[in-house]
Structure formats: C-alpha cells, structure tokens
N, C-alpha and C positions, 0 to 999 in steps of 0.2 A: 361483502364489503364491510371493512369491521373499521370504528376508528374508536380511540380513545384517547384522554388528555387526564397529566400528572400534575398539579402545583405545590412544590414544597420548598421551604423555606432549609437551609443548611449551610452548616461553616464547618471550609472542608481544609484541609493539609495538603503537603508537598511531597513527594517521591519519584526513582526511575532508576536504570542501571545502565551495563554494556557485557561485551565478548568476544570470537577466535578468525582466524587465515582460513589458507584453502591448500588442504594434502600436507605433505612435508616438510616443513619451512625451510627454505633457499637462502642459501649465504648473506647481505646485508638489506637493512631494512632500513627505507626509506625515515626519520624525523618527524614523526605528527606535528602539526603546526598549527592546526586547523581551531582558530578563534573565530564561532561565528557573529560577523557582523551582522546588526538591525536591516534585514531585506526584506522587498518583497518577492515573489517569486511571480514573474511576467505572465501575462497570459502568454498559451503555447496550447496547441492540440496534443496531448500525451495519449499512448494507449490506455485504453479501458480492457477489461480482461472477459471473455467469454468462456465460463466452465463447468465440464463435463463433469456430473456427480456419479460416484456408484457407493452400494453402502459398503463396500469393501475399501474404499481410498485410490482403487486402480481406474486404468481408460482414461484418464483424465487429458482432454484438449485444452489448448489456450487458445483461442483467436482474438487477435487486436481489432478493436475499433476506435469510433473516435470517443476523445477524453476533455478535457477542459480544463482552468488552473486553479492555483494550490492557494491556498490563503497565506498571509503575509505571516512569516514567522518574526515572535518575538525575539528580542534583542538579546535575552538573555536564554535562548533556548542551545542545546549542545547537539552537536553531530557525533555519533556513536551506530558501527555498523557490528556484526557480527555474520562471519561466515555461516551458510548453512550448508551447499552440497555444491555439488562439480554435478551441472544436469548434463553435458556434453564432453565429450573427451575428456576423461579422468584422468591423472598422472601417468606418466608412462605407455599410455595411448599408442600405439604404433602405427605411424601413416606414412604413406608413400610419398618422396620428394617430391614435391609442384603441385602439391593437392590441394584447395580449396576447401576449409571447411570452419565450422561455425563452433567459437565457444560458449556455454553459458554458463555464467556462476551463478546461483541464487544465493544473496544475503539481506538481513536481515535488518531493518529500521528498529534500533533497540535505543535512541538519541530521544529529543522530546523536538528536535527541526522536524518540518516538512521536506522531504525531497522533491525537486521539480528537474527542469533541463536547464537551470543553470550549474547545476551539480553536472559533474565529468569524467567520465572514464580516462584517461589518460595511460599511452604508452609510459612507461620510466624508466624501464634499464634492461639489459640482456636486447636479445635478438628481438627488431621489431615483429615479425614475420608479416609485412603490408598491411598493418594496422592503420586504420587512420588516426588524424591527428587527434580527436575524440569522439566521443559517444556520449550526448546528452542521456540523460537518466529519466523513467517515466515518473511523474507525478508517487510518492510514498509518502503514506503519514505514519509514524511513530505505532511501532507494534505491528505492520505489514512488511511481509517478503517481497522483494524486488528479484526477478530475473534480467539478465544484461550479457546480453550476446553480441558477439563482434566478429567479422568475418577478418580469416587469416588464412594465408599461404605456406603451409608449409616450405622450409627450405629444401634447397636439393641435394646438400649435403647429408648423405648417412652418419647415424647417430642421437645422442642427445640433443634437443634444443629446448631452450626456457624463453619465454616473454615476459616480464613482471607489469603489471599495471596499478596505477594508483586510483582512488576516486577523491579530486578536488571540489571544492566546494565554492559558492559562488563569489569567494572572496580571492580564490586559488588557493588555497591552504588544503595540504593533505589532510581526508579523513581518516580516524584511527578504525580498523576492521579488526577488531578482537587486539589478540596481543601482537598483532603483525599491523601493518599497513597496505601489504600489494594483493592483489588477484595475480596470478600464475599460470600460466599454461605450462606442461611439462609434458614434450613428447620425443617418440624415437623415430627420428624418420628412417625409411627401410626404402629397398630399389627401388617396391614394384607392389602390388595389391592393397585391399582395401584395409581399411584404418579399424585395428584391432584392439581387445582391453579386457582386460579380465572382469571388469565392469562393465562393457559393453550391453549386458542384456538389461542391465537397468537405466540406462541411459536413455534421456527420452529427448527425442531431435526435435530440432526447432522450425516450423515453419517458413520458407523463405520470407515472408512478409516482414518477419521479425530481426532479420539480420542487421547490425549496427542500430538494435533496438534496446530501449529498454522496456521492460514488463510488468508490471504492479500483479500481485499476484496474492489475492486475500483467501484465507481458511480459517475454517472454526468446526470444534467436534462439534459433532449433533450430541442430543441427549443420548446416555449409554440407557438400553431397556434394562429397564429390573429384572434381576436372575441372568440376564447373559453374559458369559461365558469369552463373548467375540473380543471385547475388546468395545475400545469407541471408534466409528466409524467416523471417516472423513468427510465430511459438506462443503462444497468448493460451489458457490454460487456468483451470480452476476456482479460486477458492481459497473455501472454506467454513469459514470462522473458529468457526463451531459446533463444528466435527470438532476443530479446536484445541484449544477450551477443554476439551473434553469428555477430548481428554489431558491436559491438562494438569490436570485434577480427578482422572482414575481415578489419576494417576500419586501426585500427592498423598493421597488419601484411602487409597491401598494402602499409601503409606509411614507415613500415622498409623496405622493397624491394627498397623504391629509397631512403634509406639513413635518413628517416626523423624520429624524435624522438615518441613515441605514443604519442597521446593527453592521460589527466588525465582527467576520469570522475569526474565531478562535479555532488551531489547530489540534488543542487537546479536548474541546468543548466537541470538536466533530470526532477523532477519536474515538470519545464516548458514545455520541452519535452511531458514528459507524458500526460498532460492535453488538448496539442492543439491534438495529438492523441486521445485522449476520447472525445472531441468534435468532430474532423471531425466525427469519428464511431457513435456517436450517432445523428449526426445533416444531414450525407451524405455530408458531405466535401470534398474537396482536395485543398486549397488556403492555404495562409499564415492568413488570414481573420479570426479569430475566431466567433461564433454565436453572441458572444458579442460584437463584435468591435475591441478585442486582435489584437494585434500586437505581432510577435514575441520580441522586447524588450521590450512590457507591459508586457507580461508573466515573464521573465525574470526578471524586474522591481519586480513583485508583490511576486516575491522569496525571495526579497531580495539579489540578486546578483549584486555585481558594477561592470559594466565591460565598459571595450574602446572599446569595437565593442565587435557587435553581426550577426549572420548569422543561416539561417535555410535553412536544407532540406528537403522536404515533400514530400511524394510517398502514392500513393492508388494502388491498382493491385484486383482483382476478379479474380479467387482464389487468396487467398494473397500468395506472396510473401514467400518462406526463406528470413531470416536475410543475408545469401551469395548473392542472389540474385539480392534483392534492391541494395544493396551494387557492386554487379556485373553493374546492369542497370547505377547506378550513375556513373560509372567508366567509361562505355561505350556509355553513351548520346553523342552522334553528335548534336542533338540541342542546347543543352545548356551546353555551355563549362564550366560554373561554378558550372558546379554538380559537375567535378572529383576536380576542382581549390579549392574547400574548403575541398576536402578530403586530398587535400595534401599542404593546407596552411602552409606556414612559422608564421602566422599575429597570428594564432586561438591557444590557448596551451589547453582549457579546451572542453569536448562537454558532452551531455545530450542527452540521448537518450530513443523515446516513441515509444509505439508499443499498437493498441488496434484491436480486430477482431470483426467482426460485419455483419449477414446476410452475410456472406460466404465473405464478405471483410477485406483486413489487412490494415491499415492506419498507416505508418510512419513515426514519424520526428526525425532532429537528429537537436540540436542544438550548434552552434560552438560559441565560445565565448572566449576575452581575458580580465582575467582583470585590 
C-alpha cells in the first residue's frame, strides 16, 4: 500500500481537436447543429466497463456494471466525436431476412463535453430496421471510446438495406462525427443462413446484457520494454465509476462537516485525473511521475485547463480500496499532513477525479485545482 501527494503551483494554457464516419459514406448527410448549451448531466446508472488484459491487445471482454454520473459540463465546452471501428456487422454484412441482431459502432469522445444519457442515439433516415426510438449513451469523458449497440431486425426483403443514425445531444442538436454526422448500418439481406462478412473473424459480438447499451470503454499503452521489437501492448483495465463518486461525496461531505463549501467537478480536471490513473494501473505506478514524463500540471496543461495552482493526490492499496476508504486513509495519514490540507483547502475550488483497477490493484488520483 503506496501513497503519495504532489503540490505545485502552475499557469496553464488552452487546446483540443476533432475527426471521421463509419465505412463508405452514403448519399446525404444530415446539418450539424449541435451548440452545446450550459448542462448538467443527471444522475443515471451508466455502465462501468470490466476488462480482459492480454499483453498482446487480444481476448479482450466487456462486462457492464453499475456506473454513476458525469460532472456538469461547462457552457462553453464542444461536442466533437470521431468514428473509430464497426465492432459488429461491417458493411455489407450478409444476413438472413427476419434476423435479429446487434450493431456496434465504437467512436471516439475527441470534444472537451462530458457524455452522459442525455446524449442520444437516434433513428434519421433510410430504413428503420425496429430500432428504437433511442439509445441513451454511457457516461464518456473527453479523450475515451464509447461503444453503442442497438438491436435491429433485419428486413425480409433480399438485398441492400442501410439505416443511418444520428447522435443528438441534450439540447437535440445533431453531433458532428468526423466529416460525416450518421452511424450506418449497411447490409445484404439474403433467403436463408447465417450473417456473413468478409470481416467477420475480427468482429467481436456483444453480450446480450449490452443490447440498446451504451459502453465507455478506456485504454492506454503499457510502457513499451526496452530493445523490443513487439510493438506497445495494449492495457485495458477496470474503471468503476461507483468508486469515483463515492470520492467524490466522502470528500465533500468531509468538507461540509467543517463548514467548508464542496469543490465543483471539473470534467477536464478528472480527465487528467483519469489518465495518470490508467497509467499507474497499466505501467505499476504509484508516483506523481507519469510513464511518459507527466507531471501532474502537464496533464492538466494538455486538457486544456488554466489554472493558478494545481495539486495531486495518489493512492495504490492491493485489494484496492473503496472510494470511503482512500478517502478515510487521506483524512487519517500522520505522515503526510497534506493529504487531509488539500481535502479541506480554502486555495483549491475545482477537483478531478481517477480511478483504474488492475491485477487485483485500485490506483487513485484526485486532482485539486484553482483556476
């Protein structure tokens, strides 16, 4: 059980981007519209994601559990997605009229908004194939993959069929996905047998739990070893958005007990948060140090957050930790007086908070910031 605490002072700068559709781009394309209005995002149970590491990137499972909600995005933040893969039925897919089955896109939060389930899948044009009306989105913060599956009916007519989908956002304004706006499905329906693709063997099926789901879905390379040859392997670890909130309440409710105001989550502040979390877990950490050289205000920095001070707290535990827990430990450190001094700073108004599990360890940081 390792813990450590950073306090540094920094003035930081602004930045962020966007990107692409999904397969061939189809005849017309929906008017991005999408001005994000000052919201917050409800509480809602969203999936949390459980996943299989190997050092090769393969075997990888999802399983949903439960999740928690998203901190309020600011007013002036943008909704920005980018296509990443077709994990289910690729274009041209070939399935049997009256079939049943499951699509998933996985794209990419490349915006600086939080996504929650006011964000929406939405049918818009071509053939519905029994879609529903929509599909709330799992909990995404800026810089994570989202998977998003939705169950559909093939028709019974032989031949080509498309569905295009849009994802609105909690104002209803279409979001823009790369240089397109829709998600696609593109198939050939056929008499008789099972659903074929010349992609097929890489396509990886969705558990039924997940159907008219969406998925949050976090990775980071591990450190590549010196002299190899492999490549960087893939680390795909826990994140249990329960164990978040659950900081992010004890740490508030400790500061009301002496009088003192909550901090306001900051969605780029956790961001940051989240990432030196996924590094310790995949690299074996417990420092302020990231694999890369990070510093807790280059993370911070690279979010695009301006702030007058910045400070980090970082805790590792085997078994990990509850969220009460750390949170308890912080409060109660005798060695180091500035764990509980920045839980109950005057200086700090915003934090960020990360949480990843990994080989039966919890790794996590909280980050305080003013800006």
């Amino acid at each position: 059980m390792i813990k450590k605490l950073f306090i540094i002072p920094v003035l930081l700068a602004l930045a962020l981007s966007a990107c692409s559709g999904g397969g061939t781009a189809p005849t017309e394309t929906p008017a991005v519209t999408d001005t994000q209005p000052a919201t917050a995002i409800p509480a809602t149970t969203a999936p949390a994601i459980t996943e299989t590491f190997t050092p090769d990137g393969t075997a990888v499972t999802f399983t949903p559990t439960v999740g928690t909600v998203a901190p309020t995005n600011p007013p002036d933040c943008t909704n920005s997605a980018a296509f990443v893969a077709d994990i289910t039925i690729p274009d041209e897919t070939n399935i049997a009229g009256g079939t049943l089955f499951t699509k998933t896109w996985r794209i990419a939060n490349n915006g600086t908004c939080v996504w929650g389930p006011d964000y929406k899948l939405t049918h818009y044009s071509e053939e519905r194939m029994g879609a529903p009306d929509t599909v709330s989105l799992g909990i995404t913060y800026p810089g994570e993959n989202l998977d998003i599956s939705v169950n559909l009916t093939a028709p019974t007519g032989t031949g080509r069929h498309q569905a295009n989908f849009v994802i609105k956002n909690p104002a209803g304004l279409i979001m823009n996905i790369g240089d397109d706006s829709r998600l696609w499905v593109v198939i050939n329906v056929t008499a008789g047998g099972a659903a074929t693709s010349t992609a097929a063997a890489t396509a990886t099926s969705v558990p039924a739990a997940t159907i008219g789901a969406a998925t949050a879905v976090r990775t980071t390379p591990a450190a590549t070893t010196s002299g190899s040859d492999s490549g960087t392997p893939l680390c795909l670890y826990t994140i249990d958005r329960t164990k978040l909130m659950e900081v992010i309440n004890e740490v508030n409710t400790y500061r009301a007990g002496k009088g003192l105001p909550a901090y306001t989550v900051n969605p780029r502040l956790a961001q940051a948060a989240q990432k030196h979390a996924g590094d310790m877990a995949c690299n074996r950490l417990s420092a302020h140090t990231g694999s890369d050289g990070s510093t807790p205000q280059s993370r911070v920095t690279a979010t695009g957050y301006a702030a007058a001070s910045v400070s980090e707290n970082v805790y590792t535990s085997s078994p990990p930790f509850t969220g009460q827990g750390v949170v308890n430990f912080w409060i109660t450190d005798t060695t180091n007086a500035s764990d509980n001094q920045n839980l109950l700073s005057t200086t700090f108004t915003e934090i960020g908070v990360g949480y990843a599990s990994f080989n039966n360890s919890g790794y996590y940081v909280i980050v305080f910031a003013k800006p």
